[in-house]
Structure formats: C-alpha cells, structure tokens
N, C-alpha and C positions, 0 to 999 in steps of 0.2 A: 567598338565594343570588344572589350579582352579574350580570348577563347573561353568556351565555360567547360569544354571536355580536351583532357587532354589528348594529345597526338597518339593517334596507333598507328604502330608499325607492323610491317607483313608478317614478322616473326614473331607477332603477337598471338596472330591470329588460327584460330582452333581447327584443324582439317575437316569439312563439309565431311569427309566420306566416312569418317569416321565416328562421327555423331553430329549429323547438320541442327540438331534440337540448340548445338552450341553455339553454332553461326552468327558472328555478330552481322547485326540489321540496323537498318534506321528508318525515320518515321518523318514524314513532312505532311500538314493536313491545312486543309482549307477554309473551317469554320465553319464549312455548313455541310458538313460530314464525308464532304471527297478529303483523298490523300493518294500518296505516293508513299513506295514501299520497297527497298528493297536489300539486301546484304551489301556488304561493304565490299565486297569481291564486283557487284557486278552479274553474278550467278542468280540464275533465277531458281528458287528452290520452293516456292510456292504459291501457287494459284491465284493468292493475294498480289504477288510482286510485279509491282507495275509502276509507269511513270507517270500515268493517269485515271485513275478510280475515280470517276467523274458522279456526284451527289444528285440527281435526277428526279422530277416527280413520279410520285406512285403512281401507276403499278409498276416504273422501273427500277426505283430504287438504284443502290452505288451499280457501275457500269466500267468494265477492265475497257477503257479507249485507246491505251497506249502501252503497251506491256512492256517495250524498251526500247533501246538506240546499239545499233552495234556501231562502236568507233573505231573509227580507221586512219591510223596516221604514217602520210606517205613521207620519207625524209628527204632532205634534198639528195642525196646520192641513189633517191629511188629505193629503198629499201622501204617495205612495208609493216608494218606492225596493227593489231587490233589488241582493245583491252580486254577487260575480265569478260564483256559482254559480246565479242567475238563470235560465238555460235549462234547470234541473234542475224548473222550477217548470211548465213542461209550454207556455209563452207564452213571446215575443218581449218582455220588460220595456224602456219605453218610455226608463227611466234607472237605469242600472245605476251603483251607487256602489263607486270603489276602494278599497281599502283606504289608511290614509296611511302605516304601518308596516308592518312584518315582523318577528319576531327570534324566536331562543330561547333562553328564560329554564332552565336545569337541565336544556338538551336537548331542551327541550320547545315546539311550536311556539305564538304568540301573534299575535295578529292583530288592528290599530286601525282601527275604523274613526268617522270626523270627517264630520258633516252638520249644518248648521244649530244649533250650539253643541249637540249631544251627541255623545258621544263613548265607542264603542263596545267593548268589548276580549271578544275569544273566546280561547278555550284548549280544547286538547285533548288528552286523556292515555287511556291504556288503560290498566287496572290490573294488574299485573301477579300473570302464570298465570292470568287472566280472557280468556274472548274476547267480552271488553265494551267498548262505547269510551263515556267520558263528552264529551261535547261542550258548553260552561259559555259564557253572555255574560253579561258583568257592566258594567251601565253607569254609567261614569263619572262623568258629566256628563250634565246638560243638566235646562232647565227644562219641568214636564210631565211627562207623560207618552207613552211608544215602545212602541210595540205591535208585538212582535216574531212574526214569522209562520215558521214553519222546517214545511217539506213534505220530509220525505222521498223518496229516490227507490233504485228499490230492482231489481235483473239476478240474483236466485239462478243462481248457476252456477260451473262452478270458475274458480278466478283466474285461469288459464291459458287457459280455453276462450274463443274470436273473440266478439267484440263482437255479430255477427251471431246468434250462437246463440237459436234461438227458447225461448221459456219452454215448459218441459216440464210445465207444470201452471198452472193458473189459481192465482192467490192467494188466499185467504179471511182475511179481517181480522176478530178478535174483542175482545172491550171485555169489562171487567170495574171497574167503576169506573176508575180511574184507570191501569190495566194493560191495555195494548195486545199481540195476538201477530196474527204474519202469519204461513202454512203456505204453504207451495208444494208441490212434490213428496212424496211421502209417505217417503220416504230422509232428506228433507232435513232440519232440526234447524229448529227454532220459532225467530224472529227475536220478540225481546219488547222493548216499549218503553214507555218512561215520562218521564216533563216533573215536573220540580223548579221550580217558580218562582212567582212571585205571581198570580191572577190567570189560572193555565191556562187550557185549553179544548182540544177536538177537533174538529174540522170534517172528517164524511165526505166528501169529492172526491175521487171516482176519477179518475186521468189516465191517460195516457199520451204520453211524452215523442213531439216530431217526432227523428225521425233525428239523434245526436247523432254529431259528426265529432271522431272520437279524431284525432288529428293526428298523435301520435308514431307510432301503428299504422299508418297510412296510409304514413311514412315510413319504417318496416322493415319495408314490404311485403306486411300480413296483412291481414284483413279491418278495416274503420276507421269501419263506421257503424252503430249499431244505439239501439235507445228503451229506455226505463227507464219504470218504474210505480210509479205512487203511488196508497196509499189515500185519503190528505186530508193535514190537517193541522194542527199543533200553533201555538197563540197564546200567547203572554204581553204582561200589560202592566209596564211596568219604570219604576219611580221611579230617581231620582239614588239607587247605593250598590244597589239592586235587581241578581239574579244570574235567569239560569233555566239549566238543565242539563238538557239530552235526553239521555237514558241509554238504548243499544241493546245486546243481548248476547243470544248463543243461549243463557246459563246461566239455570240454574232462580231463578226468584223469591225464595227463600230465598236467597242467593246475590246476588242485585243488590241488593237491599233492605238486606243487612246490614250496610251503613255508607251514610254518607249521603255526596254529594258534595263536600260539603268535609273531611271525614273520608278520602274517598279520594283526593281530591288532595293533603293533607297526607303521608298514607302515602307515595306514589309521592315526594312531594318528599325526604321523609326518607328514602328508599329511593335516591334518587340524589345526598345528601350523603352516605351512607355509601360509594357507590362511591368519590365522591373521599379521604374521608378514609382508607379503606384504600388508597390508589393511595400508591405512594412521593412522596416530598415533591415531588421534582421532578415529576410526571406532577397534581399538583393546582391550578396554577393555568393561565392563557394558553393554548397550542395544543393543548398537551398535556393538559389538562382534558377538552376537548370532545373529543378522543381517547377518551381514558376511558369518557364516557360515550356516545361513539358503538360502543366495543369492547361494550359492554354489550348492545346491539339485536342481536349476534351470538349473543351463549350462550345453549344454550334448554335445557330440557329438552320433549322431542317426544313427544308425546300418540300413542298407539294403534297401535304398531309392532310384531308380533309377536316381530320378531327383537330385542328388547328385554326379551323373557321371562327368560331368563338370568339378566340383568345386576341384575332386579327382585328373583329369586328369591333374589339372592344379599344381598340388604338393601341395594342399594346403590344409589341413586339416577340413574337414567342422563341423561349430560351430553353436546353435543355443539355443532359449529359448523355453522349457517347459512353458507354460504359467499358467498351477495350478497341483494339486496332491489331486484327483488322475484322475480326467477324462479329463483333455485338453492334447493337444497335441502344435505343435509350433504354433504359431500365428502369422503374421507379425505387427500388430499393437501390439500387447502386450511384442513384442519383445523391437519393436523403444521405446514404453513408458518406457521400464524394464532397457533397456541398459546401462542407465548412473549410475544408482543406482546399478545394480546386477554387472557391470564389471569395472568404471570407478572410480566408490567409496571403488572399493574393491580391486584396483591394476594389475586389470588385464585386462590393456586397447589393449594386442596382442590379447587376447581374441574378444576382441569390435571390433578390425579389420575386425580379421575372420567373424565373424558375420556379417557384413557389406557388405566385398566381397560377401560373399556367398548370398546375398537376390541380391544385383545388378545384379547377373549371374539370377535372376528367374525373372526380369523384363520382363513382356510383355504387349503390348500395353498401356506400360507406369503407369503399375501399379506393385507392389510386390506381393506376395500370402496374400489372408487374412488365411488361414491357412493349412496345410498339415493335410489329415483326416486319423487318426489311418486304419493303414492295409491296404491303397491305395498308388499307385507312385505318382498321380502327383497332384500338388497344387490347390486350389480353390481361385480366384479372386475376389470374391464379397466382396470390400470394397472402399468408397471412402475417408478413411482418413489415412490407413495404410502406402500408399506412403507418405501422407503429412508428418508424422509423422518419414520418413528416411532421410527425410532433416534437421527436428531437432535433430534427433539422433548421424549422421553425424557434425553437428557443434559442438553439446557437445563433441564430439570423437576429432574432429580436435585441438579446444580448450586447451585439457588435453595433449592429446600426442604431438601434433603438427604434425600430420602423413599427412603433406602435400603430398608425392608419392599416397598415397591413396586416395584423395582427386582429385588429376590430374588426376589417372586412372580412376574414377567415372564421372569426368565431364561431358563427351559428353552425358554417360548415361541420367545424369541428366537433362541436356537440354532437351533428346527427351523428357522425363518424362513431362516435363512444356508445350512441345511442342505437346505433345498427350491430355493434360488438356485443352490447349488451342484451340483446336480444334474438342475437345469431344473423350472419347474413349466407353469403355464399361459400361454398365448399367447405361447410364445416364447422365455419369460424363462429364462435361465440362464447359467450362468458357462462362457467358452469354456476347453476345458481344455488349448490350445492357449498361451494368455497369461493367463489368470483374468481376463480382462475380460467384461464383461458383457453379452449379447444381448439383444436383444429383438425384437418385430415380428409379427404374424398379419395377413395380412389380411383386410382389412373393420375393422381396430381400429384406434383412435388412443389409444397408450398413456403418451406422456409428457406434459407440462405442455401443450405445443403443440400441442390435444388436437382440432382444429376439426373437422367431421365434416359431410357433406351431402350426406343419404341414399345412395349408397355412394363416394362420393369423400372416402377421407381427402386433406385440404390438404395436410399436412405427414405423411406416416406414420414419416419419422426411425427408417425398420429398418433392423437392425444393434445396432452400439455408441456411442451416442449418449454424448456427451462429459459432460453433467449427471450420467446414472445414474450413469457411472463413476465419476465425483466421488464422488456419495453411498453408492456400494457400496464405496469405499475407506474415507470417514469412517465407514460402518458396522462394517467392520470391525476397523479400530485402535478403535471404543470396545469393540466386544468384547473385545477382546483385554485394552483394562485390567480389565474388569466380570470376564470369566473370574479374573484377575490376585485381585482383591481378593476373590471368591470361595475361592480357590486350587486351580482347575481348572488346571493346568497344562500338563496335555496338550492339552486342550481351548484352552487360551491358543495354545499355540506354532503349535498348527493355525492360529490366526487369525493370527496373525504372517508365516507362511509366506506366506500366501496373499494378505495384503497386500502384501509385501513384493513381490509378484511384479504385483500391482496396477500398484502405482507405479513398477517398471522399464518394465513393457509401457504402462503410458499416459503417459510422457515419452519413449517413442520410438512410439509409433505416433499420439499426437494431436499433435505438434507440427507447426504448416505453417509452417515455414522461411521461403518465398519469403512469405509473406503476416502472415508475424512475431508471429501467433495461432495458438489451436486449432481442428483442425478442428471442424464440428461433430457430424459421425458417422464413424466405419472400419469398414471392411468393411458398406459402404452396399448396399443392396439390390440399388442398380443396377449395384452393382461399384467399386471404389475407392472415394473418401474426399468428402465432402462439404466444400468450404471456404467454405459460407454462412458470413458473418463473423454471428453471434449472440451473445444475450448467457449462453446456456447456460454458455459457457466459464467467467465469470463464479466459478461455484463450485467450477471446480479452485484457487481461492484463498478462496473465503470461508468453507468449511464451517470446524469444528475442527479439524480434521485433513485440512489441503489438501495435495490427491496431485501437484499441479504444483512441481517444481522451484524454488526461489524466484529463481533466475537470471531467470526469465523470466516472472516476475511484473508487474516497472513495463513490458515492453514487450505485452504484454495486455493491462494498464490503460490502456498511452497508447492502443490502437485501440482499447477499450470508450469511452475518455472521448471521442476524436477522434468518434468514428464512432455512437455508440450514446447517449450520454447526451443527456435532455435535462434541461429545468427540473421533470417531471412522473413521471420514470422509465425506462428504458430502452427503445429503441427494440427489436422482436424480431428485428427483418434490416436491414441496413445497408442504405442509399440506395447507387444505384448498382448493387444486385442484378436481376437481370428480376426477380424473382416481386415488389419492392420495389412499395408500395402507401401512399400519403401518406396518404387517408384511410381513415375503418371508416366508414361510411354507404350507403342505399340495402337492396336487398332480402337476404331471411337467406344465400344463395350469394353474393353480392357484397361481407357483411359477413364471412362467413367466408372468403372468400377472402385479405379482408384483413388476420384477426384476429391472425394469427401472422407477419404477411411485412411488416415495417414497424411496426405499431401498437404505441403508448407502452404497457409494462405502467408500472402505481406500485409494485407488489409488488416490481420486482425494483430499485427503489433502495434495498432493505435489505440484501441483499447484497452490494451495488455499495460502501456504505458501509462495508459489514466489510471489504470485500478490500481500497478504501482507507487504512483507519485501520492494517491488517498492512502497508501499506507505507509507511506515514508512520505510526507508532505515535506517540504522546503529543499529537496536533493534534488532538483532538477539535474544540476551536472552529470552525476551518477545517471537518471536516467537516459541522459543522451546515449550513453555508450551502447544502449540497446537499439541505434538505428544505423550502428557502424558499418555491419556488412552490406548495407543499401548502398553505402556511401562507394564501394568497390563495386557493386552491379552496374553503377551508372555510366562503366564503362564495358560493358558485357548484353549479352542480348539485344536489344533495342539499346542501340548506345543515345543515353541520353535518358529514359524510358525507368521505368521499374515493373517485370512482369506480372503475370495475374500469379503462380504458382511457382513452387520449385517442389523438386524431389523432396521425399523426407528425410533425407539421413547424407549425410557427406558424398557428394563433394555438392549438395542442394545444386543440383543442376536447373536452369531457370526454363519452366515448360509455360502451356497455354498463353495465352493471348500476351502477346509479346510488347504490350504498354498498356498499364489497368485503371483506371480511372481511380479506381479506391485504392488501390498499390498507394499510385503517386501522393494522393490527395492526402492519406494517414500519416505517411514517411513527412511530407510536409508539413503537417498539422504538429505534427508530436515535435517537429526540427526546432520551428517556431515557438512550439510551448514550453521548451527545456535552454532556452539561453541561460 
C-alpha cells in the first residue's frame, strides 16, 4: 500500500517549548474505543500519551496500561544512545538520537531512525477489537550487531485522571518463562507482556521516573508533573533484516499468542485495504484516502455498557461514534452529524444501520442521548438538537442504501419523537403553539451544539428559539411528512404538513434581521428580544434538505457568512467585531471555554457551509472544492493524518482541542466526495 502522508522531517517540526498546542501527534485506535497516542518526537506532553489506553467495562472505562518505552541502542563499538523517549528510562541520557523521518504508511505511524550506518525503522499498530499494542523494530541496515534495550514505563490510572495521581497500589511483576504480567490495584486488569525477537532477555530494574513535565497539561491548566515505574527491562540483539516486537495487552494469553506479529500486522494491513477498496472510487486515492482511514479510528463497537443490553439481546451488534481522540466519548449529536461522512462515504452503510438502530432503542421522552459519560451506564439527555439531527441522519442513510425495512421499523418511534416536541418534553424543549417554533432552554443546561459549560456558568445558554433547531425541526418535519406520504398515513402526513407550513411563515418573519441583512441567532431570547450575534447557526436555514429560509435571501446570508465567518479551516462561531469575540482558544479550561463558542474556527461546519454554497451556485462543484484546501495541508500538522476539532480564529488558525474530530473528518470527507 503507497504512503498516504508524506515524509517529515526534523526540520519540519514545530519547537514543543514554544507552543506544544503545535506539536505534531499521531493517533492509532482499536475499534472499540482503546488507542495509542503520541507526538512524533517520542515526548510525552499529555496525560492522554500513551502506548496503551486500553477500552475496559464500566465502571472502568479507557485505562493509561502503558504510557511508553524508553529505547536504548547500544552500538557495536559500545557507544550508547536513547531516543526521543529517553527520560522514560528513569536518567538524564547523555545523547539522545532523533529520529530522521516520520510518515504513515496505511494510516499507520512509522518511525527511522539513522546512527553510525544502521538504520532503524519502528511501527506501531493495535489490533483490532484487541486492547493490545504491538510495538515491532526492524533493522534495516547496518554492519554488526544493535543491541536494542526498550524499558517500559508504566501510570495505571484512568486516561482522564491528573498526571499527579498517586499509585493506588504497589505493582508486582511476575515471570513465566518468556511471559511477563504486572498487577496493580486489585480492580485493575493484569497488563501482560512479551518480546519477539532474536536474542531476548529481561533485566529486573526497578525505577522510578524524576518528575516528568506534561507540557500540553500544564498549558490547559491541569496538573502537568508526575513519574512513572518500571520493572526492568527488555533486550534484543539485531543483525541487518533482524525485527524484535514488544507485545503489551490486558487480553488473556490465549489471545495474544494466537498469531504471531507479523501475521498480525499483515491482518491489520489487509483490514485497511479493505477500508479503501470499499470507499467509493473517488474517496480511494490522495486526501480523500487518508480520510477513510482516519473515519475508521471513529467507529467502535464499545465494550461493557449496560445500556447496550437491548440492543445485544436483540442479535444485533451494537455500533457507534467516538466523537474526538483523546477525551470524548459517544455523542448523540456528533454521531447524526459524523454519519454520512464517517460511514456512508466510506461504504459502510450496514455499519450506518447499526448505528441508527441502536440510538432509536435509547429514545426517551422523545429525545436520543446527548452522550454516554466515560465509566457510567447510562446516557445523559440534555440536548435539544441531537434528536433533530436523527432525522437528517436517517434520510441521508435511507437515500444511499434505500433500507426502507429500517426506516418502517423506525417510524412510529419517530412520530412519538415529533409528538413529544410537539408537546414539550424535557428541559424546555417544545413547540410554541403560538408559531410552532421551537423552544428550548433549562437552566444550569447547555443544549445546543454551542454547548461550553464551567461548573455553573453556561458560555452561551442560547434560550428561547435558537435559529439552527428551527432549521432542523422544519427539515424534520417535511421528511416526515413525505415518510408518512409513502407509508400512506395521511392523516398523519397532513398533520406534518400543517405544522411545517406554519414553521416556515413564522421563521421568515420572525428570524430575519433586516438592518443586519442576516438571521437572528435566537427570538424570543431569555433576556427578552432577539439576539443578532451574527453566527454561523444561520448557516442551515439553507443547508439542510429542506431549508425553511426563503431562497430570496439566501446569497445575502452567504455574502455575511463568507464576508464575516469563513475561513481557510472552517467557520468562525461569532463574528469579529462582537464583545464576547475571542481570536484565540488557549490558556486554562474557563478561559478555553470562554472562547470555545465566541470566535473559535469549527472544521465541522465547512460542510454545511458547502451545501448552502453549491444550492446557490448549483453545477460549480470544482470551485467549491477549493473551500476544503487548507484541510488538505492540516493533514500533515497536528494529529498527522487527523483533522482537529477547532483552530484559532484569525491567522496563523493554530489547530487546538481535540486533536482528531469525528465531524472534522467526516464533513472534510463528505464535501471531498461531493465536489468531484
């Protein structure tokens, strides 16, 4: 398989100390929501950064089992060297050797490193629905013999919890010929490990690391220094064409042992040519490739959830979306948004099913989950856009596959759903019966997309009638109304008809702001009157399928979204020029939230941006390509491979928060594929 990302070199690469927010990272995940994490240096800069985040039943949820390897290479003339990951080795290493490359081959990260003519190449893969990581150096080159030295270093704790956290239990390291396990806590799950290569060995050395400085942490303001433990550590000696492979995983023995490492790196490779070759033609080669296979690190199925009983019982496999990497967990709205781009663009629309069924089974009082919180059973409801958002998920699904059975089993749900909005259900949410527009708002909640929260200060709480829902509670309704139609509910149809119809008189005369030649972006605001924050919500009174805005006033929308909001990375949330207007997102979590929603570039919402384009200039696809160009340079920047959740607002769009976004990728890919 051809490289999908090109080569970096050192003198690429951005100084940590200077702003680690720049640091290029990579991303390797497992499918059912473990992953591996770390910069391309080697440097651990965040609490997240590890070689084993291992996916665990609740109440443990993801679990840091492996935080890294310090590598150590002895040359033949005895000269020592360790790599970027040297202070993982418990000493100050006197010459720390860089790497000369970077890249990733099938998604997958690879790593050269060049000393005294040998020449070194690592890979790393986790196999997939395993919470294993294989870690493989195969040397290239060089005359002699390299005595490669890899010491683990090891923080049981959740991925989440502060660097600080002391160890809740002493560790105990046991030996069985060639099968190593470490115990910690009596909860915790046995970390087992084992060495492939010529020439092994184990060397008991207990360490313990000096204070190691997370950098990233330190700059979002959490706790940022804490040590790490090692039992000893693993040797090989390696001829020219010699491989060794440190293989770590909480799975049982039976289980890691039953293929060998190159048996399971071939697996995994032909597991990620089949992504592409199911990907439609156009999504298989150049940007759109590494899309694919970056959409892939998104879809899991999630281990040990009770509220996935149901879904189990009913023979049917439960599927869902990861919403960023490394700290979200499933999201219902970031799901419906991610769907069409993460499975529908990428061939795997039984996948899209699943997914689908399984959130229709979490319906209650007429709403989906806004998200399942790491290490808890059951779902959290506070959202009022994430349901709207399964009606347009569902259409794009039905659209592609034609899975009408799916669609008929869904129905009635659906109804209740329209029929719980229409009547009001939790926090707020219901239809004013005044205009049949749509309310929302409780406080202490933050319920729409602009959801920033910090500890009781919602940023943006956008109560009332917030201009997006409305959008989506009108597209929801005209799809009912055809679905009723081709059902031939008729009664049931006209109702939906009525009450659209009345949608769209009352939200073209009560969200239009006249003097300001946009939508507002809420009425009948909390605080009384109409909010005319110029945002990009408005956005999808023209992009859904069935946009509620008047087409008169369509290109004069788009000239203030493109004037005022667009940039090269995605749309700005609040226009420059507003008070609450905020250039960057950095610095501590209230200062980040502050800014998350008032200013800060989403990437998600250039796929919108794109449809409401192309409905006003139909047949220009080409032209609109050029609006996903600067993605096409990120994908070698931040999460190489990846496309972030946010950037700065204003040059040089520095790329912040969650460093690969489910909707990021999913929009960037959805709009690649719709603009050939």
């Amino acid at each position: 398989m051809p490289d999908l990302i090109p080569v970096l070199r050192n003198r690429e690469l951005y100084d940590p100390e200077s702003d680690p927010h720049m640091m290029k990272e990579w991303l390797v995940t497992n499918g059912i929501g473990g992953y591996a994490a770390g910069t391309v240096t080697g440097a651990i800069t965040r609490r997240y950064h590890g070689l084993l985040i291992a996916a665990l039943p609740n109440p443990l949820g993801r679990m840091m089992m492996l935080n890294g390897l310090s590598e150590r290479l002895r040359l033949p003339d005895h000269q020592v060297v360790y790599t970027g990951a040297g202070e993982l080795a418990g000493i100050a290493p006197e010459v720390t050797l860089e790497f000369s490359e970077f890249r990733l081959e099938a998604g997958l990260p690879v790593w050269r490193y060049e000393v005294n003519g040998f020449v070194l190449e690592k890979r790393l893969i986790l196999p997939y629905r395993q919470n294993t990581v294989h870690v493989t150096y195969l040397l290239l080159s060089g005359k002699g013999k390299l005595r490669l030295g890899l010491r683990p270093a090891m923080h049981f704790r959740s991925h989440e919890a502060p660097v600080s956290q002391p160890r809740s239990a002493y560790y105990r390291l046991s030996a069985c010929e060639d099968q190593f396990e470490i115990t910690g806590a009596t909860d915790l799950p046995v970390l087992r490990l084992i060495v492939h290569g010529p020439s092994t060995a184990f060397t008991f050395d207990r360490k313990e690391t000096s204070l190691i400085h997370y950098r990233t942490e330190r700059d979002r303001g959490y706790d940022w220094q804490g040590s790490l433990w090692s039992p000893g550590y693993f040797r090989s000696d390696l001829g020219e064409g010699d491989r060794t492979t440190l293989v770590a995983s909480t799975e049982g023995w039976d289980t890691i042992r039953a293929l060998s490492p190159e048996e399971v790196f071939r697996a995994e490779l032909d597991r990620r040519k089949q992504l592409l070759n199911a990907a439609p033609p156009q999504a298989q080669t150049g940007p759109a490739a590494e899309l694919v296979l970056a959409a892939d690190q998104f879809l899991i199925t999630p281990v040990g959830r009770l509220e996935d009983a149901p879904v189990q019982v009913s023979g049917e496999e439960t599927r869902t979306i990861i919403a960023g990497y490394p700290w979200f967990t499933d999201w219902g709205r970031d799901t419906m948004i991610s769907l069409e781009g993460l499975t529908l663009m990428t061939g795997r629309g039984n996948e899209a099913g699943r997914i689908l069924r399984t959130y229709a089974r979490y319906v209650r009082d007429g709403l989906i989950p806004n998200m399942f919180p790491e290490g808890e059973q059951d779902g959290l409801y506070h959202t009022a856009d994430a349901t709207l958002w399964f009606f347009h998920a569902i259409h794009r699904y039905v659209q592609i596959t034609n899975d009408r059975s799916t669609l008929k089993l869904m129905l009635p749900k659906l109804v209740e759903i329209i029929e719980c909005h229409r009547n009001g259900t939790r926090f707020g949410i219901g239809m004013d019966p005044k205009d049949a527009l749509l309310h929302q708002g409780q406080q202490g909640y933050q319920l729409t997309w602009m959801d920033a929260k910090v500890g009781d200060w919602v940023v943006t709480p956008r109560r009332g009638k917030a201009v997006e829902i409305n959008a989506l509670w009108y597209n929801a309704l005209r799809l009912m109304e055809g679905w009723l139609k081709e059902e031939n509910q008729e009664a049931a149809m006209l109702q939906m008809r009525q009450t659209a119809d009345r949608v769209r008189e009352s939200f073209n005369r009560r969200f239009w702001h006249e003097q300001g030649g946009y939508l507002y972006d809420v009425v009948d605001a909390e605080t009384g009157g109409n909010d005319d924050a110029c945002r990009p919500n408005q956005i999808f009174a023209i992009s859904l399928d069935h946009p509620v805005l008047d087409e008169a006033r369509w290109k004069p929308v788009m000239d203030v979204v493109t004037d005022r909001l667009l940039t090269p990375v995605g749309l700005r949330s609040l226009a420059p020029g507003h008070p609450d207007y905020k250039a960057r997102y950095f610095g501590d979590l209230r200062s980040r939230d502050a800014a998350y929603h008032q200013g800060t570039v989403w990437a998600w919402l250039i796929g919108p941006y794109v449809d409401a384009w192309r409905k006003l200039y139909p047949g220009k696809e080409a032209e609109a390509r050029r609006f996903l160009a600067g993605f096409v340079a990120h994908l070698s920047d931040a999460c190489v491979g990846s496309i972030s959740e946010v950037f700065d607002a204003e040059e040089p769009y520095t790329p912040r928060g969650c460093t690969a976004q489910a909707w990021s990728v999913a929009e960037v890919l959805r709009c690649w594929v719709n603009t050939v």
